[in-house]
C-alpha positions in Angstrom: -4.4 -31.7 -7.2 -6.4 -30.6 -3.7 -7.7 -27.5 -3.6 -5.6 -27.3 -0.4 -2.5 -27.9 -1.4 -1.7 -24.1 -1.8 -1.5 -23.6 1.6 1.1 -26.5 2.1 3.2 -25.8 -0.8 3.2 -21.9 1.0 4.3 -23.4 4.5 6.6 -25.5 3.0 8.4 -22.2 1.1 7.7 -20.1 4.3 9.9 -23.0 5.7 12.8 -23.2 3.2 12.9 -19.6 2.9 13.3 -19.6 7.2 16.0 -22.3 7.1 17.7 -20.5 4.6 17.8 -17.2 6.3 18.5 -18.9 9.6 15.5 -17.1 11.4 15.0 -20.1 13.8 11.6 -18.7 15.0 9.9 -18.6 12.4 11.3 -21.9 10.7 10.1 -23.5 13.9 6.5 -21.6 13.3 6.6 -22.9 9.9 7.4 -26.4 10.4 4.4 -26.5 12.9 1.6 -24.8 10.7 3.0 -27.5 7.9 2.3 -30.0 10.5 -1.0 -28.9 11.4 -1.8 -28.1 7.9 -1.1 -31.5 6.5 -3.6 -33.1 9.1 -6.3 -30.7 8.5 -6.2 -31.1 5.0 -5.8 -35.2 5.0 -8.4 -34.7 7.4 -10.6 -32.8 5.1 -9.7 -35.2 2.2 -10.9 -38.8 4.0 -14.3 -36.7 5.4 -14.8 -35.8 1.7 -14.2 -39.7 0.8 -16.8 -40.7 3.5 -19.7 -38.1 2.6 -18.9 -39.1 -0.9 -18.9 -42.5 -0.8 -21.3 -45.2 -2.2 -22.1 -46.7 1.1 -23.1 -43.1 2.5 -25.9 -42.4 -0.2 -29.6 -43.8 1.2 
């Protein structure tokens, strides 16, 4: 598990708990920091991978 995963699994709840409550403003908020928050954290992932990697190391 990614250390980052705790902020997705909270937009993802901020989300569900937005749809369910139909407060349209915020769902729409929520879906967008999920959004943004998936990429930065892929992002974060793959830069990890590179740094880490075999071929990086002199």
């Amino acid at each position: 598990m990614n250390d980052d995963d705790w902020l997705i699994r909270f937009c993802q709840d901020l989300y569900t708990y937005a749809e369910e409550n139909n407060l349209r403003h915020v769902n729409t908020a929520a879906e967008h920091a999920l959004e943004v928050a998936t990429r930065e954290t892929e992002g974060a992932t793959r830069l990890k991978r590179l740094v880490n990697s075999p071929r990086h190391a002199l």
